[in-house]
Residue, then its C-alpha position, 0 to 999 in steps of 0.5 A: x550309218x549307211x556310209x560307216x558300213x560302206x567304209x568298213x565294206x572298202x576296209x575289210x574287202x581291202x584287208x581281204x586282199x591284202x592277205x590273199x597277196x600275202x599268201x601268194x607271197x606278194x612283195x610289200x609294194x606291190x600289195x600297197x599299190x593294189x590296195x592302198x594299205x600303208x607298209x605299216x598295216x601291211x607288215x601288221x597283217x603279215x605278223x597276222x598272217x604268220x601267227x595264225x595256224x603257224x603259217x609260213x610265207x616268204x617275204x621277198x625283197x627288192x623290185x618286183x619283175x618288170x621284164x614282159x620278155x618273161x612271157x615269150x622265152x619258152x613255149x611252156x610260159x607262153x602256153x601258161x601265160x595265154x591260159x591265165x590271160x584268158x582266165x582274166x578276161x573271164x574275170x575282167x582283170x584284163x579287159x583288153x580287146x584284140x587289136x584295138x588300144x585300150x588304156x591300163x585300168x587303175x590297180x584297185x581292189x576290184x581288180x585285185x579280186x579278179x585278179x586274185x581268183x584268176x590265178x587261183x584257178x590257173x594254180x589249180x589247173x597248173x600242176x607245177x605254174x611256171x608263173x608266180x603272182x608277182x609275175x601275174x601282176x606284171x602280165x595283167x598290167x602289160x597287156x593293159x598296157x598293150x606296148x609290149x605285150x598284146x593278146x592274139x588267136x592262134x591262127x590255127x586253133x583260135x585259142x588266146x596266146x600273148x604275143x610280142x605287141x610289135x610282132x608283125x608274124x602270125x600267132x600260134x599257140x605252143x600245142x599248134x606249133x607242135x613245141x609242147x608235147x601234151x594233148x592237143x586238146x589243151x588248146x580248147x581250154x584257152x580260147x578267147x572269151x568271145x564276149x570280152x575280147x570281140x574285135 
C-alpha cells in the first residue's frame, strides 16, 4: 500500500508541475524534460488547462532559448537575472557555489519546484520581468553548468550578479555601476545567500 501511495505521490506531484509550467507557458519539451510526462499527457494536460475557467495560454513552438548571452546584453536583465539567481539559491534551484566547479544537478521534479517558486516570486517582485520562464530554465541550467554563466558579488554592495563565467574584470551590479536609475537600495534585496553559496 505504502508504495501504491508513494507512486501516486511521484505522479501527482509530477502533473503539479506539469500544469504550473504550463501556466508560465513552458514549451512541450521543456515540460517533458523536467517531469518526464510524455508529449501525449502533456497536450492532455494543456486540453485540461484550457477548459477549466476558460483559461488562455500560449503554446510556443520551436527551440527553447539557448543563448546565455541573453543575461549580460543590458543592465536591466543583469540586474533581474542576479535577483532571480539569488532567489534559486534560496530554493536550491541552483546550488552553485562561488568560484568553485559544480556539476549541473538532474531536471527533476524537485528542482522543478524550486524552480517554479523562485520565479514566482521574482514575478511578484518584478513589475514588468524582462525574463520569461523559458529563460529562467536557460539561466538555472547555465549557471549549473558554470562554462558560460557563473555567479559572483558585487565588489562593491556584495550583491549577487551573473557574470560572463571567462570575464577576468571585477563584477559589479547595474545599481553599483551607476547604469540603472532606481534606488540604491535594490541591491540589498539581492545579496548572496550566505549559507549556500560560501566560498
Amino acid at each position: 500500500m505504502r508504495i501504491s501511495d508513494d507512486r501516486y505521490s511521484r505522479d501527482r506531484a509530477r502533473l503539479d508541475i506539469a500544469m504550473h509550467f504550463i501556466h508560465h507557458e513552458a514549451r512541450t519539451h521543456t515540460i517533458r524534460q523536467w517531469t518526464g510526462l510524455t508529449d501525449d499527457r502533456i497536450r492532455k494536460l494543456y486540453r485540461s488547462y484550457l477548459q477549466e475557467g476558460g483559461r488562455r495560454v500560449a503554446r510556443h513552438r520551436g527551440k527553447s532559448p539557448q543563448q546565455p548571452a541573453f543575461f549580460l546584453r543590458t543592465a536591466r536583465v543583469r540586474h533581474e537575472a542576479g535577483a532571480l539567481a539569488a532567489l534559486c539559491c534560496l530554493v536550491g534551484a541552483v546550488e552553485r557555489r562561488i568560484d568553485r566547479p559544480a556539476a549541473a544537478p538532474p531536471a527533476g521534479v524537485a528542482r522543478a519546484t524550486a524552480l517554479c517558486q523562485a520565479y514566482d516570486v521574482y514575478r511578484a517582485i518584478v513589475s514588468a520581468p524582462a525574463i520569461g520562464f523559458e529563460h529562467a530554465v536557460l539561466l538555472v541550467n547555465a549557471l549549473a553548468r558554470g562554462n558560460e554563466l557563473a555567479l559572483a558579488e558585487c565588489q562593491h554592495c556584495g550583491a549577487l550578479v551573473v557574470v560572463d563565467a571567462l570575464a577576468l574584470r571585477p563584477a559589479g551590479c547595474a545599481v553599483c555601476a551607476g547604469a540603472d536609475p532606481r534606488a540604491p537600495q535594490a541591491c540589498s534585496t539581492v545579496r548572496r545567500p550566505r549559507e549556500n553559496l560560501r566560498r
